[in-house]
N, C-alpha and C positions, 0 to 999 in steps of 0.2 A: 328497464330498471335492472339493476344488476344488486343481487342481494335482497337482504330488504324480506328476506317470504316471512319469518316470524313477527315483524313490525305487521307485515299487513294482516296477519294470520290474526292478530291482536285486535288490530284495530277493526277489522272483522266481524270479530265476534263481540265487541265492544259496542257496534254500530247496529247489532242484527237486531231486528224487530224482536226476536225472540227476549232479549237483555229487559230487564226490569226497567230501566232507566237509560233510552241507548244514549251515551255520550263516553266521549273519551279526550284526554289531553297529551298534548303531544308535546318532549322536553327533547330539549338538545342544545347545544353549541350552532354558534352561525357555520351556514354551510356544509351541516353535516345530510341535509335534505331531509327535513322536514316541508316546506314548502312541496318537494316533489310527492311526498308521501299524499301529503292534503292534497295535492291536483287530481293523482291519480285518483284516489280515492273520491271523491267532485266528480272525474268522467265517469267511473263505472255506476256511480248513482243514478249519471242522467243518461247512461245506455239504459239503466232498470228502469226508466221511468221515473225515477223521484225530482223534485225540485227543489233546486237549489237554493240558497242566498247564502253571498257571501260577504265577509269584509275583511282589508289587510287595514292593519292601523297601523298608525303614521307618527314619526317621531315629532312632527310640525303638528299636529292634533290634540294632542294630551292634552291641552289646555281648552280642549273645545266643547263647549258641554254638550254632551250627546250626539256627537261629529259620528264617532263610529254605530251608533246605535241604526242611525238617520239614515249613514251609506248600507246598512246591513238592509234596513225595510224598505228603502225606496223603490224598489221597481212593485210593491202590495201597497207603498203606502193608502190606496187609492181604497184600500179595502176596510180601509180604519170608519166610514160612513156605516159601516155596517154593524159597527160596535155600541153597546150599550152607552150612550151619552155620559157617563159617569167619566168610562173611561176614553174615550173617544176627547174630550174636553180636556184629560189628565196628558192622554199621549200629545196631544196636538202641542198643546201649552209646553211640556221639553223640548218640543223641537221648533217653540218662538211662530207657531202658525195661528195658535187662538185667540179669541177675541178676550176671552177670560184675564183679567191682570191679577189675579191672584194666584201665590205659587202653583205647580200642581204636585196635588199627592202623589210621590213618588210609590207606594204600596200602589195605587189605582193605576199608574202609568206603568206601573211592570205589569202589572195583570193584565192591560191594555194589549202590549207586547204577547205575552202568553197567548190570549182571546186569540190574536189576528193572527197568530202563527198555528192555533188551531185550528181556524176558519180555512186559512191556506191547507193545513194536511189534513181536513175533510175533505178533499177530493184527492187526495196523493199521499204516500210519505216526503215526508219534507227533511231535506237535511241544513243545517244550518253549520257553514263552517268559516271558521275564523282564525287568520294567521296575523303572528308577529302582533298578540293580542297584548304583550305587556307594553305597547304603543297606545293602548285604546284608553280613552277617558276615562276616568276613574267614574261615570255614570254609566255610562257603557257597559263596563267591567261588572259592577253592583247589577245592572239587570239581567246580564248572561248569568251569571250566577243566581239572580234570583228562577233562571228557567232552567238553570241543573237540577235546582233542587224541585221542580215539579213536571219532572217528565214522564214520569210514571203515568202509565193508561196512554201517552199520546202517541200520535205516530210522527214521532218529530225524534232529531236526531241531533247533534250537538257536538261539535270536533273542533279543538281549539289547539293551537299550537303558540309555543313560543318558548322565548330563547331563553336558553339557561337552562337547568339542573332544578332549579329550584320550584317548587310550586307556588303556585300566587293564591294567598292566603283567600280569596274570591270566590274559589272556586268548591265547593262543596268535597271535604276528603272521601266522600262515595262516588264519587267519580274516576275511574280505573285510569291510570295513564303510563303510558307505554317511553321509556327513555330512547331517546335515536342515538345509537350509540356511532362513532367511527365503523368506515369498512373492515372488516378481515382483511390481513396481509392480503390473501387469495385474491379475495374481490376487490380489494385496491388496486394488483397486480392487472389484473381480468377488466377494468376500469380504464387504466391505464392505457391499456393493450387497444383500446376503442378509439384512441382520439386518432386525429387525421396526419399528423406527423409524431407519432410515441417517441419519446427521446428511447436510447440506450446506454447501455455500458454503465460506468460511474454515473452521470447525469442523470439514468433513471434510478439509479438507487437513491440518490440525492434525493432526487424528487419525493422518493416513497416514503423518505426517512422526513422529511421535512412535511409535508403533508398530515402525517401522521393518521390516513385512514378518512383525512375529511374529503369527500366527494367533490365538492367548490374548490378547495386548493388543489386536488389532483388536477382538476381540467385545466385551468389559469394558467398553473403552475408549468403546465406542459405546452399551451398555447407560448406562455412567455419564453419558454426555452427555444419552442420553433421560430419563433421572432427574431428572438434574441441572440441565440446559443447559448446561453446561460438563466440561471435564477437571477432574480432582482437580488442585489447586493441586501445583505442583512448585517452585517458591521459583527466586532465581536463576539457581543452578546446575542443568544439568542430571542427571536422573535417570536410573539406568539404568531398563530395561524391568521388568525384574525387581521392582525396589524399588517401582517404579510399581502395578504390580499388584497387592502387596501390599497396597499403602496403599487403592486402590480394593478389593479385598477385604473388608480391615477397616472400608470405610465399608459394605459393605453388610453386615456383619454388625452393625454398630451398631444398623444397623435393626430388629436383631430382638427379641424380648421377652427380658426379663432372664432368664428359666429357659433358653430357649434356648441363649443365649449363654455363660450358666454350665453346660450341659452338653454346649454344643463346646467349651469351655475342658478340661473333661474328657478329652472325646474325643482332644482335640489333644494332650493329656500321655499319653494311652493307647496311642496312636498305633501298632497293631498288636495289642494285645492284645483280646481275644475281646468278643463285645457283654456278654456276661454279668457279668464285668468291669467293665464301664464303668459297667451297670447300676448296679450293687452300689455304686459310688463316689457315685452322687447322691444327694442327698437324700432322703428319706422321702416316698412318693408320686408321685415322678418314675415314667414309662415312656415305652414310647418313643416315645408321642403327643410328646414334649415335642420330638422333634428337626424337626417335621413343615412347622415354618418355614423351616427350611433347609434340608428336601429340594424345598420348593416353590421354596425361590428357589437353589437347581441349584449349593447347596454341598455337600452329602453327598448320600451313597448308603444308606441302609439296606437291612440283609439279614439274614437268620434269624439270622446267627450273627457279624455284624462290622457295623460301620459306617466307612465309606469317605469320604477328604475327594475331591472331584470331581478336583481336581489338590493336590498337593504344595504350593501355592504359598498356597493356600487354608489348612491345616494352619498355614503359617508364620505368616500374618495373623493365626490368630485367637491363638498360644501368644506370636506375639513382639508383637501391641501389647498385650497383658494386662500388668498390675501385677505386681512379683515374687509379690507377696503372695497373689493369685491364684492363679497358676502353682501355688505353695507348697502350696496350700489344695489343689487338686485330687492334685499328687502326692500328698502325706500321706492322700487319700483313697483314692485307687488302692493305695496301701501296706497298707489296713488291709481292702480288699475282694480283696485277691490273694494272703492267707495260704495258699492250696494255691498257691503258685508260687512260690519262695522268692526264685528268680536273678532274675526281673522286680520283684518286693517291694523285692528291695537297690534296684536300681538308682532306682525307684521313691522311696526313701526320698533315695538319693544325689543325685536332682535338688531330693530338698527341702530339703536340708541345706547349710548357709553355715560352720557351724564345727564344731569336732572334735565330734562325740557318738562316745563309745565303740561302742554298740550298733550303729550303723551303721557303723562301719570292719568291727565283728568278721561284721552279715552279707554285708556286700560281700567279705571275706576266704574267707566258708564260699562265696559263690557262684560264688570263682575256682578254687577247689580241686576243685568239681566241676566248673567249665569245661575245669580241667587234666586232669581226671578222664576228660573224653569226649575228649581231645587237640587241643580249643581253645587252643593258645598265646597267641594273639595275645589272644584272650579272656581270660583270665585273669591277662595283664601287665595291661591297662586295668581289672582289678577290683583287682590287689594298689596301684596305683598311687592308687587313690582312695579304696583304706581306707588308706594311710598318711598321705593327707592331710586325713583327717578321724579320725585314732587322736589321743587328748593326752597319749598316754603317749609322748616320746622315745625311748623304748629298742624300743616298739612301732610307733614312726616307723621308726627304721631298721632292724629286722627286715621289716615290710615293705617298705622301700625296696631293700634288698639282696637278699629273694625275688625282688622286682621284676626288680631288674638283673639275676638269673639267668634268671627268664622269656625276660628279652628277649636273651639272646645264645641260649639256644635258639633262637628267632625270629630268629634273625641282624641283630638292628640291635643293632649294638657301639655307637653314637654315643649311644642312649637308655639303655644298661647304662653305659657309661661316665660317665652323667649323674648317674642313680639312685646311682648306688655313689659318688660323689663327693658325691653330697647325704646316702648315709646316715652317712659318716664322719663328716660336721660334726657328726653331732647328737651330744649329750652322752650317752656312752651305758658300761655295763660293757666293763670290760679283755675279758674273753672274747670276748664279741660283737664288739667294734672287731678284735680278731685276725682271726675271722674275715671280715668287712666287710673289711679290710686285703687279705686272704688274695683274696676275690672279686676288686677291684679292681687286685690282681697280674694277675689272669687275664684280666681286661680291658686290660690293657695289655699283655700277651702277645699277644692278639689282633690287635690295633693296632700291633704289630711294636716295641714298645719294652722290649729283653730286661733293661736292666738294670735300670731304675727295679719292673720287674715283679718281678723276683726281691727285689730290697731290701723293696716290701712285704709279698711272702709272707713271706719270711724276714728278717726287719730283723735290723743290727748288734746290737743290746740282749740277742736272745735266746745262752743259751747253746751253746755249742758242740757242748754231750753232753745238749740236753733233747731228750727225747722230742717229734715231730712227729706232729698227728692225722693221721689218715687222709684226712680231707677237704682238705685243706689241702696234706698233702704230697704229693699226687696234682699240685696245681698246681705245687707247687714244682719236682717231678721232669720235668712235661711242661715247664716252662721250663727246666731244666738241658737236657735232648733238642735244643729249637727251639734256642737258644743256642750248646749244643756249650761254654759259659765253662768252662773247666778249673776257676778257682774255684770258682763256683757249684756245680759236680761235689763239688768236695773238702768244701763248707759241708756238702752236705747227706747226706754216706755218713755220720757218724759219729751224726748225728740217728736215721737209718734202721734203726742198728745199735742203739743202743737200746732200741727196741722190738721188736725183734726175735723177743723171747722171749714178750712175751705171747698169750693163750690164743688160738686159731684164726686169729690173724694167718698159718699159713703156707701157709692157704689162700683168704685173704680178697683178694678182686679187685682192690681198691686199694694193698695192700701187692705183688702179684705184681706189678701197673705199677711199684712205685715200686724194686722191686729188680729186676726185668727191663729197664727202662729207664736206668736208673743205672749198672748194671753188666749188662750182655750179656752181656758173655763169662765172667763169673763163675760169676754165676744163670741165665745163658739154660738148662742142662741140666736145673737144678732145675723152672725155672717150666714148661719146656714138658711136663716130665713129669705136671705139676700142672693144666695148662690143659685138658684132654679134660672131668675131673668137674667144674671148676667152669664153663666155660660151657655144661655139658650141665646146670646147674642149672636148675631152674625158676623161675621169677618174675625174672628177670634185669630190671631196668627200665633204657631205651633210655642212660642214663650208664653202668651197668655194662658194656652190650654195647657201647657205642662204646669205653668205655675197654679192653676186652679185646681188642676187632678190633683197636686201633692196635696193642697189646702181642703179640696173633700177628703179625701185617705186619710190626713190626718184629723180630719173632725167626724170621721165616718159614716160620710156619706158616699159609702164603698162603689155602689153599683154608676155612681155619676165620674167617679174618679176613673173606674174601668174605662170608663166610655170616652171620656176624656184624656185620658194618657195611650188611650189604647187607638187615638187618634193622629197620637203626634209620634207614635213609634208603638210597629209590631215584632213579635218576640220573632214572627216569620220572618221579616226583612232583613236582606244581610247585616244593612246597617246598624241593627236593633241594638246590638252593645258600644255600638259609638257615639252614637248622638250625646250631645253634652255630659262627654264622658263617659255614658253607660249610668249615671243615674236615672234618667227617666224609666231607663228597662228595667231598674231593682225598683222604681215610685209603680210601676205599673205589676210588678211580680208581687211585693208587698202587698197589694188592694187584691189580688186574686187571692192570695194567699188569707188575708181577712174573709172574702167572701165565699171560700169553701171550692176556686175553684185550681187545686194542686197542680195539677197535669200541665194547666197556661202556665204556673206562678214557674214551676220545674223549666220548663222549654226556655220560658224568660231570661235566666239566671241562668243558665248552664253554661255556655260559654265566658262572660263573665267570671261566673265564679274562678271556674277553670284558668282563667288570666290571676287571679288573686294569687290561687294553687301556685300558679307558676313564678309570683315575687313583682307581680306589676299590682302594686298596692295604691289604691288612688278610693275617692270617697264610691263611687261606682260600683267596682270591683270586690272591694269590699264589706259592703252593702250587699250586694248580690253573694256570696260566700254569705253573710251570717240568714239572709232566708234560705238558702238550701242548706245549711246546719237546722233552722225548722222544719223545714218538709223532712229530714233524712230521721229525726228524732217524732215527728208526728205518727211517719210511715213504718215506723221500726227499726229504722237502718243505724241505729245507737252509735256504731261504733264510728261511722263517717261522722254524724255528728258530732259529736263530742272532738273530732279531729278539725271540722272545720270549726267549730266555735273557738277552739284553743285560738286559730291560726289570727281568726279575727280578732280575739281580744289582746293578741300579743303585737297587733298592730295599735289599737284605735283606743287602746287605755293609754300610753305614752303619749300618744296624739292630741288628747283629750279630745274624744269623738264622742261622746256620753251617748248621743240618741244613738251608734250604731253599738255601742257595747252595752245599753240594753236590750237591745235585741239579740246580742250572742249569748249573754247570759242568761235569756228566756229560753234560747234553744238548745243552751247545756242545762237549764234545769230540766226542760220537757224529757232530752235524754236520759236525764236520771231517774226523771219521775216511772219512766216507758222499762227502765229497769229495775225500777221497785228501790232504790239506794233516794228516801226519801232525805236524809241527813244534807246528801251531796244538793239535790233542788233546794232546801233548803238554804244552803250554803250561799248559793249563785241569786236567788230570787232576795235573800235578805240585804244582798251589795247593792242592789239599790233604791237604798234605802238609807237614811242615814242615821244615826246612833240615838237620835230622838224615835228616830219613826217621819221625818221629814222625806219627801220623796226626793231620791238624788235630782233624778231627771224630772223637772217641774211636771212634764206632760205623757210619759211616756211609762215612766216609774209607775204610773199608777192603776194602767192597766196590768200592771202584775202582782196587785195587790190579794187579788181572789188566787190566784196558785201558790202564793206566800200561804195565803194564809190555810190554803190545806197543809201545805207541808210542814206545816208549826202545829197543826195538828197531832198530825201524827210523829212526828219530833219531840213531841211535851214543850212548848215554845206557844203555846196560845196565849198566853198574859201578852206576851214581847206580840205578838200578829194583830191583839187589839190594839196597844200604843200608836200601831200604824196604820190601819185601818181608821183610826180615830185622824190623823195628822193628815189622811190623805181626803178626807171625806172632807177636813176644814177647807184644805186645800183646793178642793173641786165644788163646795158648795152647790148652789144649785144650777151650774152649770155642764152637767153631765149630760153627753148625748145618750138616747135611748142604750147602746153599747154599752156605754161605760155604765149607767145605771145597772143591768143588769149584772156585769160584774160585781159593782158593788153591793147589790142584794146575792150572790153568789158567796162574796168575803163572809155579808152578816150572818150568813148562814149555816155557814162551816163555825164561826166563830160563837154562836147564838146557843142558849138552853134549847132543853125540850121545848118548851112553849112558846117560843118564840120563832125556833128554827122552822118546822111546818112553811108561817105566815109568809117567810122572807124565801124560802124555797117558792110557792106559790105564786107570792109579786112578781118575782124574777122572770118566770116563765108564764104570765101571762099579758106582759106585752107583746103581741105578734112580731112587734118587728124587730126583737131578739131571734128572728129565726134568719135575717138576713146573714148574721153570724156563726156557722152551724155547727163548727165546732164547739166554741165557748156554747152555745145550747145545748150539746151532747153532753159537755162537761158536766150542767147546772140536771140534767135529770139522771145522769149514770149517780151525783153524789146523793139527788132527792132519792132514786132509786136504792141506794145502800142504805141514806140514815131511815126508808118508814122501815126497808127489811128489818134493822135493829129497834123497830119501832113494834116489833110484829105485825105490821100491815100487810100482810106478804100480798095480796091481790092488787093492791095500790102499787107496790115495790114491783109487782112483776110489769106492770104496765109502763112503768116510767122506765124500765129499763129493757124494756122492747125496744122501746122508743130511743134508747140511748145506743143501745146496739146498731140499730139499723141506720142511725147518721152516722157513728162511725163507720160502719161496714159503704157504705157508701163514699164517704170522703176516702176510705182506704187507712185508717187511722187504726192500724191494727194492734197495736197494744193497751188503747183504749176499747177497742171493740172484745177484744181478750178477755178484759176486766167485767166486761158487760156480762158475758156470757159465765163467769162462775161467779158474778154476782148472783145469777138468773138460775144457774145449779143451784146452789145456795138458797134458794129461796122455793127450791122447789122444781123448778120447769128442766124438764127436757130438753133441753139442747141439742138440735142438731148440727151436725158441723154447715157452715156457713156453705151456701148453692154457691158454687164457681157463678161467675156473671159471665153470659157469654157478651154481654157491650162490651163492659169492662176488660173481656180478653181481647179486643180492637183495640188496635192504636190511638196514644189522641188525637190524631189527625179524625178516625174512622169516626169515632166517639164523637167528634165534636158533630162531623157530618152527619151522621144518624142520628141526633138530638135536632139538630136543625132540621131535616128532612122530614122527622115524625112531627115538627112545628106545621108543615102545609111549605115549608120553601121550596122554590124549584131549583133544581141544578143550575140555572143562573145565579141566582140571587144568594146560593148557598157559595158560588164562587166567588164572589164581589165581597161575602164577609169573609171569607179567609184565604183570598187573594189563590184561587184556584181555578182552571180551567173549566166550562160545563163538563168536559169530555172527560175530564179528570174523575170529576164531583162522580158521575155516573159511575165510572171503573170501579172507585172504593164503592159504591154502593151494591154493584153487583155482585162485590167479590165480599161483601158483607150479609149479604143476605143469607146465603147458606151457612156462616156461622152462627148467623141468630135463629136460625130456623124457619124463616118467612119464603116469601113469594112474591109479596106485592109492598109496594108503598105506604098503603094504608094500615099495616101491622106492625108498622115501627111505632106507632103511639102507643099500641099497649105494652111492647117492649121494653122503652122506656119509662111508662109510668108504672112499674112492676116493679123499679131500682130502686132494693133502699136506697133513702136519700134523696131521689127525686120528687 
């Protein structure tokens, strides 16, 4: 290798066991040798001793769900027996081997992955490297990526290459990557100088100058010349390098006998599937004497069980100067030698096909199904998408164009759903179908933050007032009445609701409990929540139903079942975590932590996300996720973020009319104000919604901010104006308040209440237990019981409540409310110490989560399986934890833990 010492000097030290994390990426331009970088780098490993596994991915691949995953673990696959059945079931099922027909959890099947690539570097370091990765399946891709980001403690190693400049957003930005730049003049020259006939004089300058430093055109370039005695003609304009290459390629493939060349024409539409395969497509009498011109002249590679194009660039030469007609002629061949493989056959076919064949939409349709089947999304939009454009049935067009459009809002690209569903309208198609079509396309526009044009599709004027609404359908209609908050829309759609009311198992069916828990809360909130234990303890729940039920505990506050439940169908750990149907489920799953006290999940949830808001991709999601990190930043002290991010949300989603996410901005620029003492300003934001009666803007949402109203009308002189609404919202919620809300609203009567009365309503509030599910709002109800006995002169009673209010804050991390606690607690007498540093608390949340779990009695398995971590992993933070908390053994993390305010 010539040049090249700081590339490898990099990658080196990027690889060394020593590296926190070894992996590294490798960027460049085709041909500038990257591949040779990753080879050499491959031999010196398994001169050390390490084992390898590799995978090159393949432009005929992409569509394949989990192709490149499958080639990367095949020669361990054998070790997957050894893995915990969870995951063992999960990995089998992506790569279509399980018995299981239920998707598999892709969190379980990356872990799967992680597990067995552990298992292999328990007896070795293991390097795993992967070139010409922006060919690899977008499931592929998601899992490598899910194993950058936990390679910390392993002995596993991670080297990806590929083409371009650009980083592929997949890939974890703490991952170092080294750019491969052109040779030096010098080492161009010195390059040059090696080949077996070097041109001279003008011609090698030409060369040098045309080349431009790339290592592949040098050599070609100078082969062609010795051929030749000239460069391949490039016409006036200049040529890129790239294009150059190819064209020199394809002359030397010309060269070759016409058998030849018609079975790299093969090979080049085969392009990753097995030799036997390829076999099978030639002609009668071909073998694989036939390729032996083109491994002499150093364009392929034969091997027992594939055949290899020497570079990528080669591949392109021989598929793209070929004749359609060609091309045509070998897929159609490949189609008919690949009947045991059904998903590669489609596609197969699909490269042959120019106009609608039925047969070929219906098996690119069956090969999405099972794409969806092993929890390939993204796989299976690019299959529904190219059987609709080859179906000649219209009504068959926009069925699957509207699967389509649903694929991809799973997949979180709203701009390609929004696309598909606008192209499945047009087509001429049945009243039913177009409702439904109509119905999706609501839902995409809900997404997109536009509440009313969404609602008019789901529910158009035309329809009647008292007709019965499907299930499918009213589910959308009811999450836009929520997002919305339109009184209207509210009123269109209860009289529909009530209609079907009465038919058979509707009043236990998960889409009806959304649509009458959501609709009316405080009507049905008693009803549904009595009903929610057996139907999300059912079985076969698939990831719509459980998201649709999480949002419906979270919003009727049955927080801890909602966690469990969203936190099923999308983790804040998974790359995918802010795409799935747009990234609301990961602000429905941030919001429920963020209720239930646990900040650090709710943070990790939302941070990306948010950050997408930041940056002007404004969707219900993104959104959403921006106004709960304006809560966390305004709970935690960070005022000044908050109040930035809250602005940015309401200056979207009030135009929008998004009611339910702009009160949640407006709660989190009151917090902020309240956390800076400028009670006028909380005031200001907690009284918007609310309406000029005292009616609550947002039917259901408005009214848990009733109790911070009504402090800040307190001390405002505004308590006349805090009863009128206090009053309006109590009508409002009647006896339909979940334990939550009750205690808020004995919070509001409180603050709002005489001497003699205030005591009683402090008292009731905090002595239902299960207001401590909520720990903040609990903090809140004994920090004010705490102030009003001090003005009570109770001070013994006042110092106790306000122990107690300190130490949930100091816990949650709620530090301007724990502030407050503490010269309440001056104030009333007590000493004050300044707060003990927590040495958990100074762990990561990662460490944090693990040490919580571990002081439970879990083992490093079982602590890996809940947050999708290696055992070998689990152990590392635990070792490297223990000398910060001051222990030695296992057994002393329980007292550690239960030492934590808070816990």
């Amino acid at each position: 290798m010539i040049g090249r010492q700081e590339e490898r000097a990099a990658i080196a030290e990027a690889l060394s066991p020593r590296a926190t994390a070894a992996s590294v990426l490798l960027l460049g331009e085709p041909g500038v040798g990257k591949t040779l970088l990753l080879d050499t780098t491959v031999d010196e490993a398994l001169r050390a001793g390490t084992r390898v596994l590799r995978v090159r991915g393949n432009a005929a691949e992409t569509e394949l769900a989990f192709a490149g995953l499958h080639q990367l673990l095949h020669p361990v696959l054998d070790g997957a027996d050894a893995l915990p059945v969870r995951q063992r079931t999960a990995l089998l099922a992506a790569f279509g081997l399980g018995d299981d027909p239920a998707p598999p959890d892709l969190m379980m099947m990356s872990l799967a992955v992680l597990t067995l690539a552990s298992q292999v570097a328990s007896t070795g370091r293991l390097l795993l490297a992967v070139d010409d990765a922006q060919w690899l399946d977008h499931g592929s891709r998601q899992v490598l990526g899910f194993l950058a980001r936990r390679l910390a403690g392993e002995s596993i190693a991670l080297l990806v290459a590929v083409r371009g400049s650009h980083r592929p957003d997949w890939l974890d930005p703490s991952v170092p990557q080294v750019v491969v730049s052109p040779l030096a003049p010098a080492e161009a020259e010195e390059l040059l100088g090696t080949q077996p006939d070097p041109p001279v004089g003008p011609t090698r300058r030409h060369v040098l100058a045309t080349a431009a430093g790339n290592p592949l055109a040098l050599v070609e370039l100078a082969r062609s010349v010795a051929r030749d005695g000239r460069l391949p003609a490039a016409g006036p304009v200049p040529v890129p390098v790239t294009d150059l290459l190819e064209r020199t390629f394809a002359a030397r493939v010309d060269e070759l006998p016409a058998a030849t060349r018609e079975a790299l024409m093969v090979a080049a539409a085969a392009d990753g599937a097995g030799l036997a395969g390829v076999l099978a497509a030639l002609p009668p009498g071909y073998g694989t004497e036939v390729w032996l011109p083109a491994e002499r002249a150093g364009l392929v590679r034969l091997h027992a069980d594939r055949i290899d194009f020497c570079h990528p660039l080669i591949r392109s030469a021989v598929y793209g100067s070929a004749p359609f007609t060609e091309r045509r002629r070998a897929h159609l061949a490949l189609a008919d030698a690949l009947t045991g493989d059904p998903d590669r056959r489609a596609w197969q076919l699909s490269a042959a096909t120019v106009t609608p064949e039925e047969p070929v939409a219906l098996a690119l349709e069956a090969a999405a199904v099972r794409a969806l089947g092993r929890g390939a999304v993204a796989e299976a939009l690019a299959g529904l998408e190219r059987a609709a454009e080859l179906h000649p049935a219209p009504t068959e067009r926009a069925r699957l164009q509207a699967t389509a459009a649903y694929a991809a809002v799973v997949a979180g690209d709203i701009a390609r759903a929004e696309d598909l569903a606008a192209r499945a309208s047009r087509l001429d198609t049945d009243p039913d179908a177009l409702r439904w079509i109509s119905a999706f396309s609501g839902l995409v526009e809900m997404l997109m933050l536009r509440m009313e044009r969404a609602f008019c599709l789901v529910v158009p004027d035309e329809l009647p007032g008292a007709a019965q609404i499907d299930g499918g359908v009213s589910t959308i209609a009811t999450g836009i009445v929520h997002h919305s908050g339109i009184p209207a829309q509210r009123e269109r759609v209860r009289p529909m609701l009530a209609a079907r009311s009465g038919a058979e198992g509707m009043d236990t069916h998960p889409f009806h409990l959304w649509d009458i828990g959501v609709t009316d809360p405080f009507l049905y909130g008693e009803e549904v929540r009595g009903r929610l234990p057996a139907v999300t303890a059912a079985p076969g729940l698939i990831p719509t139903q459980k998201h649709t039920l999480g949002v419906l505990c979270m919003l009727l506050d049955e927080t801890e079942t909602a966690v469990s439940l969203l936190g099923d169908v999308v983790n804040p750990q998974w790359e995918d975590a802010a795409d799935f149907h747009a990234g609301t489920t990961a602000a429905d799953l941030a919001l429920a932590n963020l209720d239930g006290g646990r900040w650090a999940d709710a943070r990790l949830g939302v941070e990306r996300l948010a950050d997408r808001a930041l940056a002007g991709q404004h969707n219900l999601g993104t959104v959403r996720a921006l106004a709960v990190l304006a809560t966390l930043c305004a709970l935690t002290g960070e005022t000044g973020a908050a109040r930035r991010h809250a602005a940015a949300v309401l200056a979207v989603t009030e135009p929008a009319c998004a009611l339910a996410t702009t009160v949640r901005a407006r709660r989190a620029a009151a917090f902020a104000a309240t956390a800076l003492g400028d009670h006028a300003t909380a005031h200001h934001h907690l009284r918007a919604l609310f309406d000029g009666s005292g009616e609550p803007a947002h039917y259901h949402l408005s009214c848990y901010a009733v109790a911070d109203l009504a402090a800040a009308a307190v001390l405002t002189g505004r308590a006349d104006d805090a009863h009128r609404v206090l009053e309006r919202v109590g009508a409002a919620v009647g006896g339909g308040a979940s334990p939550r809300l009750r205690q808020i609203l004995l919070r509001a009567g409180a603050l709002l209440a005489g001497p003699a009365e205030a005591d009683a309503c402090f008292r009731e509030a905090l002595q239902d237990p299960a207001g401590q599910r909520w720990p903040f709002e609990r903090g809140q109800i004994w920090l004010e019981y705490g102030e009003w006995l001090r003005r009570q002169r109770q001070i013994a009673e006042a110092r106790a409540a306000l122990t107690k209010a300190r130490e949930i804050f100091e816990g949650l991390g709620a530090a301007p409310w724990g502030e407050r606690a503490e010269a309440e607690l001056r104030a009333a007498g007590v000493v004050v110490e300044p707060a003990r540093p927590s040495a958990l608390r100074s762990l990561t949340p990662q460490r944090q989560r693990i040490v919580r779990l571990a002081a439970q009695g879990l083992t490093n398995r079982e602590i890996g399986e809940r947050l999708f971590l290696s055992p070998r992993t689990v152990g590392t933070h635990l070792y490297q934890a223990f000398p910060a908390l001051g222990v030695t053994s296992r057994g002393q993390l329980r007292d550690i833990v239960e030492r934590e305010p808070g816990d």
